[in-house]
C-alpha positions as CSV (number, residue, x, y, z in Angstrom):
1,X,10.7,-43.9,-18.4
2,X,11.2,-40.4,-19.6
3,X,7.6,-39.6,-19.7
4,X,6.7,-41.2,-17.0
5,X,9.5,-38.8,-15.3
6,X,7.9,-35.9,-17.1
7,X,4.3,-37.2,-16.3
8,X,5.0,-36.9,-12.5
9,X,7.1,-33.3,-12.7
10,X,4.0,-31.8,-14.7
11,X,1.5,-33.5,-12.3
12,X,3.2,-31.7,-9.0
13,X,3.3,-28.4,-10.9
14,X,-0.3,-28.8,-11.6
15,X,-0.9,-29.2,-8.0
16,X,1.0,-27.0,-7.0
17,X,-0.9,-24.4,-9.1
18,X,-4.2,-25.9,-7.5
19,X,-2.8,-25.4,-3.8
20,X,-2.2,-21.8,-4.8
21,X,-5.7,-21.2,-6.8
22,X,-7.4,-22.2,-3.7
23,X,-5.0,-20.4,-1.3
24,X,-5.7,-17.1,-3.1
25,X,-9.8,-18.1,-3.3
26,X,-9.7,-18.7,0.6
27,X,-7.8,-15.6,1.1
28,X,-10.1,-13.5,-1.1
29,X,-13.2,-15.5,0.8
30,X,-11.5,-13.9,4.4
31,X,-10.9,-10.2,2.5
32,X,-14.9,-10.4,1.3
33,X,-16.1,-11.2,5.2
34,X,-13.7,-8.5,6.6
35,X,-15.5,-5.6,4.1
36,X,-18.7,-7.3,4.4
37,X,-20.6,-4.3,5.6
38,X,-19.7,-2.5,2.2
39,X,-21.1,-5.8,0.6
40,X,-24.8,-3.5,0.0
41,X,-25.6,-0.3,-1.1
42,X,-25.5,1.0,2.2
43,X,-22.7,3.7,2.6
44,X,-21.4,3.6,6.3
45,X,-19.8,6.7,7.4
46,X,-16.4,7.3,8.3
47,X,-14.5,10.1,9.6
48,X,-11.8,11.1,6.8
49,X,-14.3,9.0,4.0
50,X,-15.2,12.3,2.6
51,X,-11.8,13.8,1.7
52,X,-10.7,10.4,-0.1
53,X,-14.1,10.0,-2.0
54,X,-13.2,13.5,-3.0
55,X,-9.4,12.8,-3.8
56,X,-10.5,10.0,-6.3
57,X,-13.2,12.2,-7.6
58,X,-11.2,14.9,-8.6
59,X,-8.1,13.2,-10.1
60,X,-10.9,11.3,-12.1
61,X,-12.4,14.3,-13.4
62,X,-8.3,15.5,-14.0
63,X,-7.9,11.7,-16.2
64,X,-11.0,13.5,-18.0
65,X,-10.0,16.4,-18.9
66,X,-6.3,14.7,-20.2
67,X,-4.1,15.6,-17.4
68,X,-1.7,13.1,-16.4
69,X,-0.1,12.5,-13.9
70,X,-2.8,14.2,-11.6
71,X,-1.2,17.2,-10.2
72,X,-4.3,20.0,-9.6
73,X,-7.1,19.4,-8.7
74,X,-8.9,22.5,-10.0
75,X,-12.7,21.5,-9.6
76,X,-12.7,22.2,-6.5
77,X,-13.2,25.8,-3.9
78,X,-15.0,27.5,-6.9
79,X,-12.0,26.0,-9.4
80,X,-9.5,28.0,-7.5
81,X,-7.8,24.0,-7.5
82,X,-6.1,22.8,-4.9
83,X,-2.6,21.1,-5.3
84,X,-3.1,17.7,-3.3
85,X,-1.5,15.3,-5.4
86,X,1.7,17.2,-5.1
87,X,1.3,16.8,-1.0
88,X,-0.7,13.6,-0.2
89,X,0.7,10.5,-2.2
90,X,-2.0,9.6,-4.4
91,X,0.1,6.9,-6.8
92,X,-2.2,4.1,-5.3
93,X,-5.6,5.8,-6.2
94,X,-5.0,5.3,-9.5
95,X,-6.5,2.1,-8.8
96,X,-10.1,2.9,-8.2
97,X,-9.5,5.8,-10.7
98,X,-8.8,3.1,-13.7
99,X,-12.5,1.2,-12.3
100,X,-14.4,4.2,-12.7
101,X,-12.6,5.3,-15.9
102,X,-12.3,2.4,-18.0
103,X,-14.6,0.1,-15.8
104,X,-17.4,2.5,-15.7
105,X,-17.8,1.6,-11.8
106,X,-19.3,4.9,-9.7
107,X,-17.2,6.5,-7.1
108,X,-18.7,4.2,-4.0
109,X,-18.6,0.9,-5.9
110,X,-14.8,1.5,-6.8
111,X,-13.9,2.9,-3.2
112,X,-15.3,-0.1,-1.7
113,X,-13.5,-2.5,-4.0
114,X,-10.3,-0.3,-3.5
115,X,-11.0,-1.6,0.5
116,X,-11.2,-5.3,-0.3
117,X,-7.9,-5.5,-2.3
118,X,-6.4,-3.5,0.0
119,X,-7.6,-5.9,2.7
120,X,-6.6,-9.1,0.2
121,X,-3.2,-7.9,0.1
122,X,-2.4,-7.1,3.5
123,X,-3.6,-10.6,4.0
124,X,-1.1,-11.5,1.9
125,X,1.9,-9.4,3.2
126,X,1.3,-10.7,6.7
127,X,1.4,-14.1,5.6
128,X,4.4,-13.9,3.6
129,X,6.2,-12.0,6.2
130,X,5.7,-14.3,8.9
131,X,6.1,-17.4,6.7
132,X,10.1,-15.7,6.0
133,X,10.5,-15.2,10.1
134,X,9.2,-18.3,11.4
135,X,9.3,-20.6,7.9
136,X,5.6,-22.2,9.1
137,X,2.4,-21.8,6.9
138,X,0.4,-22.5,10.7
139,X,2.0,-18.9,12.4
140,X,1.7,-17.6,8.5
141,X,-1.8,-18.1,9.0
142,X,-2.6,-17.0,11.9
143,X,-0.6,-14.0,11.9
144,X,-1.9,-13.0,8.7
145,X,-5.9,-13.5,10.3
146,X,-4.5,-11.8,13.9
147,X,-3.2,-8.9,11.6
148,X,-6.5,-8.8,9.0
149,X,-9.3,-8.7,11.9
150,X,-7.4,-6.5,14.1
151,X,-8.7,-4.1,16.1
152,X,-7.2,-0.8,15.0
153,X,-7.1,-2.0,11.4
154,X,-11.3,-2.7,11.3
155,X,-11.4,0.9,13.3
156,X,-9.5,2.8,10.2
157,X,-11.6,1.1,7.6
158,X,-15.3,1.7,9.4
159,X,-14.8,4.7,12.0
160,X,-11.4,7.0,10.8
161,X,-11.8,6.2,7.0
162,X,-8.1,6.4,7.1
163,X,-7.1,5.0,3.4
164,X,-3.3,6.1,3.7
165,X,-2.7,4.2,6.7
166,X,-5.1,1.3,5.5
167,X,-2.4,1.3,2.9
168,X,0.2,1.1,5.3
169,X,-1.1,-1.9,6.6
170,X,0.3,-3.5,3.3
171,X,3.7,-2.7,3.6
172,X,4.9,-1.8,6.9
173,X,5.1,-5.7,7.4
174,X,7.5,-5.8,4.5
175,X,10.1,-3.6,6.1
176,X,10.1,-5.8,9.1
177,X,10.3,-8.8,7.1
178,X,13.6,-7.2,4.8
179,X,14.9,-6.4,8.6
180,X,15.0,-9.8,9.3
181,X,16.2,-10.5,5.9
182,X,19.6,-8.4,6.2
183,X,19.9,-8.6,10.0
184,X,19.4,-12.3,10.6
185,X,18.8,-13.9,7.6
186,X,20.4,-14.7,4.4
187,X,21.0,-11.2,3.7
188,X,20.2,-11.8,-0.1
189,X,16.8,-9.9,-0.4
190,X,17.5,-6.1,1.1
191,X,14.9,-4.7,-2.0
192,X,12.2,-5.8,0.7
193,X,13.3,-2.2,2.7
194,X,12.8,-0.5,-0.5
195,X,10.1,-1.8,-2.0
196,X,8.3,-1.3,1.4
197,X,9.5,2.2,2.2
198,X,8.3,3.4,-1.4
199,X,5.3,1.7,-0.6
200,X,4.3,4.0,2.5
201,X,6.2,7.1,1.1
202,X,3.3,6.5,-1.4
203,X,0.1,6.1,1.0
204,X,0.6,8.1,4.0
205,X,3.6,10.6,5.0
206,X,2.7,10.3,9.1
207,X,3.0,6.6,8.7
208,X,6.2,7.1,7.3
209,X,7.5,9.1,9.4
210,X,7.1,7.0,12.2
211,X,8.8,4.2,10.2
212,X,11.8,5.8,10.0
213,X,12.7,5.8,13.3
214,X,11.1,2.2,13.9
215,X,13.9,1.1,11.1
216,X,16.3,3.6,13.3
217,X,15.7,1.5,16.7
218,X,15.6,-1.8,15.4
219,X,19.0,-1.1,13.8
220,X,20.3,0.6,16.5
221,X,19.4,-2.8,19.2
222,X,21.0,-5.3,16.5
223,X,24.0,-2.7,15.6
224,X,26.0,-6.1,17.1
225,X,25.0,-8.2,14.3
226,X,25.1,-5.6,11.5
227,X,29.4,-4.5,12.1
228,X,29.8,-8.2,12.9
229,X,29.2,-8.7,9.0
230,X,30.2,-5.4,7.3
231,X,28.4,-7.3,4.2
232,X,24.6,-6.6,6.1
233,X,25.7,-2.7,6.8
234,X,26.4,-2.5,3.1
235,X,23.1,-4.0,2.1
236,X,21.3,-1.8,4.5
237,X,22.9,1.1,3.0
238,X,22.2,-0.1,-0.2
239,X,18.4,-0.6,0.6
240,X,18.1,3.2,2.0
241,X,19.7,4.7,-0.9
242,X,17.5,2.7,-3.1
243,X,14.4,3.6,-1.1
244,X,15.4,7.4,-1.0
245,X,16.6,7.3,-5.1
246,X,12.9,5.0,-5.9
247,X,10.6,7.9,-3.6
248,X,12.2,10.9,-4.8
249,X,8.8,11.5,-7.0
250,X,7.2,12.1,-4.6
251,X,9.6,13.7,-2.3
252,X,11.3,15.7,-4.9
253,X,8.1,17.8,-6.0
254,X,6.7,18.2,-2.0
255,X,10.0,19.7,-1.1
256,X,10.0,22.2,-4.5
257,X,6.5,23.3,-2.9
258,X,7.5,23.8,0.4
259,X,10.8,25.7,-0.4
260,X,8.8,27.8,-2.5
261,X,5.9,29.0,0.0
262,X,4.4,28.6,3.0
263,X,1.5,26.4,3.8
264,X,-1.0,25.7,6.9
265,X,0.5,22.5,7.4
266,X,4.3,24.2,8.1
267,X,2.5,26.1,11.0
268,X,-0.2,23.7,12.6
269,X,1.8,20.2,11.7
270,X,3.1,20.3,15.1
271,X,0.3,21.2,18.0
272,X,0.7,21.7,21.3
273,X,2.0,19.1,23.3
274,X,-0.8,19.4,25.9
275,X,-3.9,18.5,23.3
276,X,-1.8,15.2,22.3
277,X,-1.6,14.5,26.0
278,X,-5.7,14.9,25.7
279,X,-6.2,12.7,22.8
280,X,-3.7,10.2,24.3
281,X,-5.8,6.7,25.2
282,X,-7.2,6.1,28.3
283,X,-6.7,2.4,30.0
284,X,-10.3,1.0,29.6
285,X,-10.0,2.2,25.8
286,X,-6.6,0.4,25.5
287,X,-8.3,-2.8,26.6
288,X,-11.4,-2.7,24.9
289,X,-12.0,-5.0,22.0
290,X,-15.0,-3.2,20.8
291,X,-15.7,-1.4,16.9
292,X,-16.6,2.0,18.4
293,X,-17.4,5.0,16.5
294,X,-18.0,7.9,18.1
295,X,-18.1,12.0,17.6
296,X,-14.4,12.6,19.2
297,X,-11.3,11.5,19.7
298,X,-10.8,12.7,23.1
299,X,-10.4,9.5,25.2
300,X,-10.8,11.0,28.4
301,X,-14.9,10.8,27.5
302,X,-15.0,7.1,27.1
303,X,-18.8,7.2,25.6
304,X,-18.0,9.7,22.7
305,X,-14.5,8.3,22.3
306,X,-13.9,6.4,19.0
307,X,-11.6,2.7,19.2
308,X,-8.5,3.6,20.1
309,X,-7.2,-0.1,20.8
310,X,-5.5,-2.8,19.4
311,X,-8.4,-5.5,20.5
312,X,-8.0,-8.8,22.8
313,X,-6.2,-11.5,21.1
314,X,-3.0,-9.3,20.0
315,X,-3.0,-8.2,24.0
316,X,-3.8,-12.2,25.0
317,X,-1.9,-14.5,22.6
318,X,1.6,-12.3,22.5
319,X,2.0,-13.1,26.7
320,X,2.0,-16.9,26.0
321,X,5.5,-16.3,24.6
322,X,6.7,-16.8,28.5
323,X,4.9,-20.0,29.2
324,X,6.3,-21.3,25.5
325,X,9.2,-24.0,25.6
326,X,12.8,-23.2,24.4
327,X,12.3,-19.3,24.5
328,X,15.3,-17.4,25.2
329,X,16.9,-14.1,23.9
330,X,19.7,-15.7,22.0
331,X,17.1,-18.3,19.5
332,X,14.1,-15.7,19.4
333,X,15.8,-12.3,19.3
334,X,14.2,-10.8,16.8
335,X,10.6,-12.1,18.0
336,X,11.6,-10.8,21.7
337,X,12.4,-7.5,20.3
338,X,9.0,-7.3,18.3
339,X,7.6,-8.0,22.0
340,X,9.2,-5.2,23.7
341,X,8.9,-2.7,21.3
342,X,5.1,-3.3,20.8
343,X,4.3,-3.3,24.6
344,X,6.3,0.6,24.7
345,X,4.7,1.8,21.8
346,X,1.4,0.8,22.9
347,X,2.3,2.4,26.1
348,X,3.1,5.8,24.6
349,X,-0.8,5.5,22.5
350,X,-1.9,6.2,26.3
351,X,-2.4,8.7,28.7
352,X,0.2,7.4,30.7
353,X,2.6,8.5,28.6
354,X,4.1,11.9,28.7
355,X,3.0,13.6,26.1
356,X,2.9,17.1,27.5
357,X,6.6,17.3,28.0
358,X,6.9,15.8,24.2
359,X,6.6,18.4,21.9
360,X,8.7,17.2,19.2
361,X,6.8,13.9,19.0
362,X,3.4,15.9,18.7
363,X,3.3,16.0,14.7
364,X,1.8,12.7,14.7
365,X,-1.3,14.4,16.1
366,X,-3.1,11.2,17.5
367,X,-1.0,9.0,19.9
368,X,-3.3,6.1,18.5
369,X,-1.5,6.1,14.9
370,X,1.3,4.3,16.5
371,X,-1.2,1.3,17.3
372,X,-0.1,0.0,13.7
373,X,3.5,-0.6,15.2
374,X,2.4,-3.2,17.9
375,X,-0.5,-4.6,15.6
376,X,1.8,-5.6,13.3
377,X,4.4,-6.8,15.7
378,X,1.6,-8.2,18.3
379,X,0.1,-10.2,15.4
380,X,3.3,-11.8,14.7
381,X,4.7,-12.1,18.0
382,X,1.0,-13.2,19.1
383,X,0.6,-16.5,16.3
384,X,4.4,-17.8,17.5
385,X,3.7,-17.3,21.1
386,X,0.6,-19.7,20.4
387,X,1.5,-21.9,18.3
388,X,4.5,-23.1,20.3
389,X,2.3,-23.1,23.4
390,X,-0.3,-25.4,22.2
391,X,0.4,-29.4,21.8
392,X,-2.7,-30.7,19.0
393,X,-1.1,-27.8,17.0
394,X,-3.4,-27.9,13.4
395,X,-6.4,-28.4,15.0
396,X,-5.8,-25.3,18.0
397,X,-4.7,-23.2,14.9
398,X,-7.8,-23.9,13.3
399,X,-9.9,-23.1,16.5
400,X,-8.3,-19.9,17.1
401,X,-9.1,-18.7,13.3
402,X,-12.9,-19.4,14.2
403,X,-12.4,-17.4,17.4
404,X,-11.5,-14.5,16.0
405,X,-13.8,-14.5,12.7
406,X,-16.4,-15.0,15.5
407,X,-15.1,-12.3,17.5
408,X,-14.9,-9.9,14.2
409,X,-18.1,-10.9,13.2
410,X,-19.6,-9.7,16.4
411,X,-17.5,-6.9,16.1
412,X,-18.8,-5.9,12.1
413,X,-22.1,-6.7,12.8
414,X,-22.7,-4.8,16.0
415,X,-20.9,-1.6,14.1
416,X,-22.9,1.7,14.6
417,X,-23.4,2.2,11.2
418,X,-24.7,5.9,10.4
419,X,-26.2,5.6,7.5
420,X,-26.9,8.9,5.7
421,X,-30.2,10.5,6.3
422,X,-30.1,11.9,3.4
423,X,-29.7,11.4,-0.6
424,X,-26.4,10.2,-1.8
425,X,-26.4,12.8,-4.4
426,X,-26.3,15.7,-1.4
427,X,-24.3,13.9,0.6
428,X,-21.5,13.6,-2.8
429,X,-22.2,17.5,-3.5
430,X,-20.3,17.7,0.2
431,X,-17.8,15.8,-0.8
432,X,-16.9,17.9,-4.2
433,X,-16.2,20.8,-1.0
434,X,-14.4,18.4,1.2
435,X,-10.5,19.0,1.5
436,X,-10.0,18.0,5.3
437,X,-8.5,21.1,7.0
438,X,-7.1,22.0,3.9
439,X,-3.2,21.6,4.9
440,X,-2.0,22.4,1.8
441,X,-3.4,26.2,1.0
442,X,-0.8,28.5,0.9
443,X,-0.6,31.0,4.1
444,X,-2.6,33.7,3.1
445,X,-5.1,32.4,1.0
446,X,-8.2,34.1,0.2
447,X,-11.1,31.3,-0.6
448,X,-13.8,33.8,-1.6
449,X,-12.4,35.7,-4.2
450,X,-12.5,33.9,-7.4
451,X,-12.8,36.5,-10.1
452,X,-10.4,37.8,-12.6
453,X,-9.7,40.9,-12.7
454,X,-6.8,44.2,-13.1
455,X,-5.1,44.8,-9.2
456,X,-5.7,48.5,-9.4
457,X,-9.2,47.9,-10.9
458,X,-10.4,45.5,-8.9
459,X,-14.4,46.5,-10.1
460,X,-14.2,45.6,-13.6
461,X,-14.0,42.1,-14.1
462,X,-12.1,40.4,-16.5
463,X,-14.3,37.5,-18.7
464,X,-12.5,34.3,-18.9
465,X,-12.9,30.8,-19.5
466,X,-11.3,28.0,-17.6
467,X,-11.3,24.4,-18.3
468,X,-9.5,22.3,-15.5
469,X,-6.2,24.5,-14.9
470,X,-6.0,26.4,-17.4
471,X,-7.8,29.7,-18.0
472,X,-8.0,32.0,-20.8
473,X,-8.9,35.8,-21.4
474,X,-8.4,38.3,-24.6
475,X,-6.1,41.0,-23.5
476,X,-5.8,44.5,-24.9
477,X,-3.3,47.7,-23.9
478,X,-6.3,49.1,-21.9
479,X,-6.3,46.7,-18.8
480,X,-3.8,46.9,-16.6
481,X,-0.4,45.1,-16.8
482,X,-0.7,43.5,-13.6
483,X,-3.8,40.6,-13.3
484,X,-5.0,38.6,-10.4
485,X,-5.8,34.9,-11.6
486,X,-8.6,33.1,-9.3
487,X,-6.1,30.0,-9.0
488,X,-4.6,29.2,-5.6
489,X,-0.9,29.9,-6.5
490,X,1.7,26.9,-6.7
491,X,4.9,26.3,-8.4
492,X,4.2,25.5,-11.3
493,X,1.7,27.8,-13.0
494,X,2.6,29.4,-16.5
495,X,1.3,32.4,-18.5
496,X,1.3,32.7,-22.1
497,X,0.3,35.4,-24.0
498,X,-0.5,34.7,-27.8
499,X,-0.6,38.2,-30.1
500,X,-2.4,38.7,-33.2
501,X,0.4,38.6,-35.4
502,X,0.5,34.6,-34.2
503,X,3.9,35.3,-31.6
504,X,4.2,33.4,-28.5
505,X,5.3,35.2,-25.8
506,X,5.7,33.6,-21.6
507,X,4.6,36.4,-19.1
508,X,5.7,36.8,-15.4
509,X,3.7,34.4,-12.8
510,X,4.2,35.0,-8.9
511,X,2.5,35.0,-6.1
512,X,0.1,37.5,-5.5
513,X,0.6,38.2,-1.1
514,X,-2.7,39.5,-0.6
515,X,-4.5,36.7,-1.1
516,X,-2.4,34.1,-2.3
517,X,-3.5,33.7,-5.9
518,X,-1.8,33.6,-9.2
519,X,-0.6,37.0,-10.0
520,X,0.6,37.7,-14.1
521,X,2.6,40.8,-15.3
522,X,2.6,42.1,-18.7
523,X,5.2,44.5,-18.0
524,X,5.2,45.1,-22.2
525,X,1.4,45.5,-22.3
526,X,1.0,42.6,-25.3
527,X,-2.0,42.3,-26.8
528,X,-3.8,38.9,-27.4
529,X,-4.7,35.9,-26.1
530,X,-3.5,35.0,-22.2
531,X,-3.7,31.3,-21.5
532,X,-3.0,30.4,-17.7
533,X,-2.4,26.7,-17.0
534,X,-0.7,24.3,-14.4
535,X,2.5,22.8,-16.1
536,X,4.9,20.1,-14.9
537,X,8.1,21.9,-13.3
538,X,11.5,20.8,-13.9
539,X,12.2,19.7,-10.5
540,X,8.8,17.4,-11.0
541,X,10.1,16.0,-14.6
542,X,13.6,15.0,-13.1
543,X,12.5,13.4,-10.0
544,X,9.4,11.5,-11.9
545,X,11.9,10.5,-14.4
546,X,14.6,9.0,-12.2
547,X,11.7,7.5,-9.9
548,X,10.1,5.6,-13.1
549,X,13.8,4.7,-14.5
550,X,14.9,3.1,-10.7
551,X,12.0,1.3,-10.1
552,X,12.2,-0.2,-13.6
553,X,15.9,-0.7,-13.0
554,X,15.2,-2.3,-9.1
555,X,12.6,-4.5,-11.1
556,X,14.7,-5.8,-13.8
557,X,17.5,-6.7,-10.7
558,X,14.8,-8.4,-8.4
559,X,13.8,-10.6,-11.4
560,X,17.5,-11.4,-12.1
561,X,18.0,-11.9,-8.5
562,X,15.2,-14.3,-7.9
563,X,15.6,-16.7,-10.9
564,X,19.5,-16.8,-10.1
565,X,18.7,-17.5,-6.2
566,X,16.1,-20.4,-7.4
567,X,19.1,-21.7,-9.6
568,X,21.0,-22.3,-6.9
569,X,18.4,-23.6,-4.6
């Protein structure tokens, strides 16, 4: 009797493991027919595609050269490097970096693959969220294929080549699933805001800072619910201070730069409030469900104009909420709110909106980047308003999934792919130049001057050898004490100066204001060797260390966590 007992447990856990093997092959099936234009050597062209080919590129070429973590990358304008890492999260690009490096895949084949796990696990995400809200794999399912095959999602993989916010797509769902969790649900799992938060902190700093104030609003509308149990304000708490303790490595390190100097970014982060009005949406692109690439962004020229949409079904499905039975604020609060807070963000994407009189609102620079709030609301909102409208539920579910892959495919395959006319090879030497509008140069910077040389003797030229970010030159009591280095100057550059008699001396480093390069002083006028490199600050050490060290920590207690709550279940 005992085995027979033990014969039936193992047999469910063996199907249960099948159920999940083919649920993971059917989800990597949809993730493979989403990228299928990148299934062939074809290389379709996207607007930002350049600067992240050349982001993974360059901290390749740094895992080469045996610097980790990435925080230079100094192969780029004429080696004078160019600090991105320290600015735009790249913790996530380490991903196609490990396929090149210990995979031996070239730059396209791992960008590409980097776009189809990306895809897979937003997939994922979606599904898992929805499946917390609504507990039903049917809405899981179809919120996850709403969310995969939407509109603006498909326009930041083939037309923007927007990999931070593609990366958003992953966890932005997350937060609004550890919402729910604290708000309305069992309150047991706030590590969802947390691990979500640290997940867009770490892809795309625009994206997160419109999530802060979507986390802000949706607080602020259920602030009922949170002081009615002081336990879910304590657990929200808890999940903000574990989200700002978990991102401080990449936090920590921007802020050191930006107290320190003075970048493009601190003066053109906010334009004028007028050219956001411009690039706001127009109606008929709001309402079109086509995969449009075009040379601008301005939507009042609707032939030129790019997609700036969120497609037809998330604008179609989401209205049958108010023909579905047993709606009302009090049972579907949170869905109701998704509702309302999609339809006024997609509002403000267009040129209704008053932008103009918005200045403060202007540093997300395209009113279309908040399309990712109502898709991933819509999408959720969308699958529930459907499912509880239709009767023959399974089989309407299953009709609707073809109707969309049909519509995506039309949308994929009628794509206006511009294919290079020329050579990959020239079309990568661009990309080794490409740095977007280069943000993150200090104020000040001059690009063309990239020798070494004495300040008061600019003329003789100093011979040096560089490798990555470091540099080194012999040094003798005739040059001059004070020495322009052709490195673009960030906190964090050392100079060392090693005499004959074998002492090791550290020499002065600032920034030199005239053109915004490393500047040395050898007030003592030492004589030797003068190595110039990039090393880790203190500031970067501490908040890498206490980042590693918490999510390790928030691991360990989310293990913990989950085998005590399955105990008790």
């Amino acid at each position: 009797m005992k085995n027979l007992k033990n014969f039936s447990i193992n047999k469910i856990k063996d199907m249960q493991i099948l159920k999940r093997l083919r649920f993971i092959l059917v989800v990597l099936a949809i993730s493979l027919f989403a990228c299928h234009p990148y299934l062939n050597k074809i290389l379709p062209y996207a607007h930002d595609l350049g600067y992240h080919l050349n982001r993974i590129n360059e901290m390749c070429k740094q895992i080469i050269l045996g610097n980790f973590p990435v925080l230079i990358h100094s192969e780029i304008l004429n080696g004078l490097g160019y600090a991105n890492s320290l600015f735009y999260p790249e913790l996530f690009l380490y991903i196609p970096v490990a396929f090149i490096y210990f995979l031996k895949f070239d730059l396209i084949e791992a960008y590409k693959i980097f776009i189809i796990i990306i895809t897979f696990f937003t997939f994922l995400s979606m599904y898992y969220v929805a499946m917390k809200i609504f507990k039903t794999k049917q809405i899981a399912w179809l919120s996850a294929i709403l969310y995969t095959f939407s509109l603006y999602r498909l326009t930041d993989i083939y037309v923007r080549g927007a990999l931070g916010e593609l990366l958003t797509f992953i966890f932005l769902p997350l937060i609004i699933a550890g919402l729910y969790e604290v708000i309305f649900d069992e309150n047991k799992k706030w590590w969802i805001i947390s691990i979500g938060l640290f997940g867009i902190a770490n892809s795309h700093m625009l994206s997160f800072a419109i999530t802060i104030p979507l986390i802000l609003i949706i607080c602020l509308i259920n602030v009922d619910k949170i002081f009615k149990d002081k336990k879910r304000l304590l657990n929200l708490l808890i999940a903000g201070i574990v989200a700002v303790i978990i991102t401080i490595g990449f936090f920590g390190p921007l802020i050191e730069q930006k107290c320190n100097d003075k970048f493009f970014v601190d003066g053109n982060s906010r334009e004028d409030a007028q050219i956001i009005k411009d690039r706001a949406t127009s109606i008929d692109l709001a309402l079109s469900n086509r995969l449009k690439v075009g040379d601008g962004v301005n939507s009042n020229i609707t032939d030129a104009a790019l997609s700036e949409g969120i497609g037809i079904m998330l604008l179609i499905l989401p209205v049958l909420i108010f023909f579905s039975k047993d709606i009302s604020y009090k049972n579907n609060r949170y869905c109701i709110q998704m509702f309302v807070i999609a339809g006024i963000t997609y509002f403000m994407t267009t040129l209704l909106f008053p932008w103009e009189k918005l200045q403060a609102l202007s540093i997300i620079q395209f009113p279309f980047r908040l399309d990712i709030i109502p898709t991933v609301f819509l999408s959720l909102v969308g699958a529930y308003a459907f499912y509880n409208f239709v009767k023959n539920k399974n089989d309407m579910v299953l009709l609707i999934t073809i109707v969309i892959l049909l519509i995506a495919s039309t949308q994929l395959d009628n794509l206006d792919i511009n294919v290079f006319d020329y050579q990959l090879e020239q079309f990568m030497a661009g990309v080794g130049r490409e740095v977007g509008m280069g943000e993150y140069l200090p104020e000040g910077i001059d690009l063309g001057d990239v020798e070494l040389y004495n300040i008061n003797d600019r003329e003789n030229k100093i011979e040096f050898t560089r490798k990555g970010s470091e540099l080194t030159f012999e040094y003798n009591s005739d040059l001059d004490m004070q020495i322009n280095v052709p490195f673009i100057y960030y906190k964090g550059y050392k100079a060392y100066i090693e005499e004959k008699n074998g002492e090791m001396s550290e020499l002065t480093v600032s920034k030199n204001e005239d053109n915004a390069h490393v500047f040395i002083s050898n007030n003592e006028k030492l004589e030797g060797k003068i190595t110039v490199r990039y090393e880790m600050t203190t500031v970067q050490k501490i908040c890498y260390s206490i980042s590693l060290i918490a999510l390790c920590t928030l691991g360990i207690y989310i293990i913990i966590s989950l085998i005590k709550n399955k105990k008790e279940d």
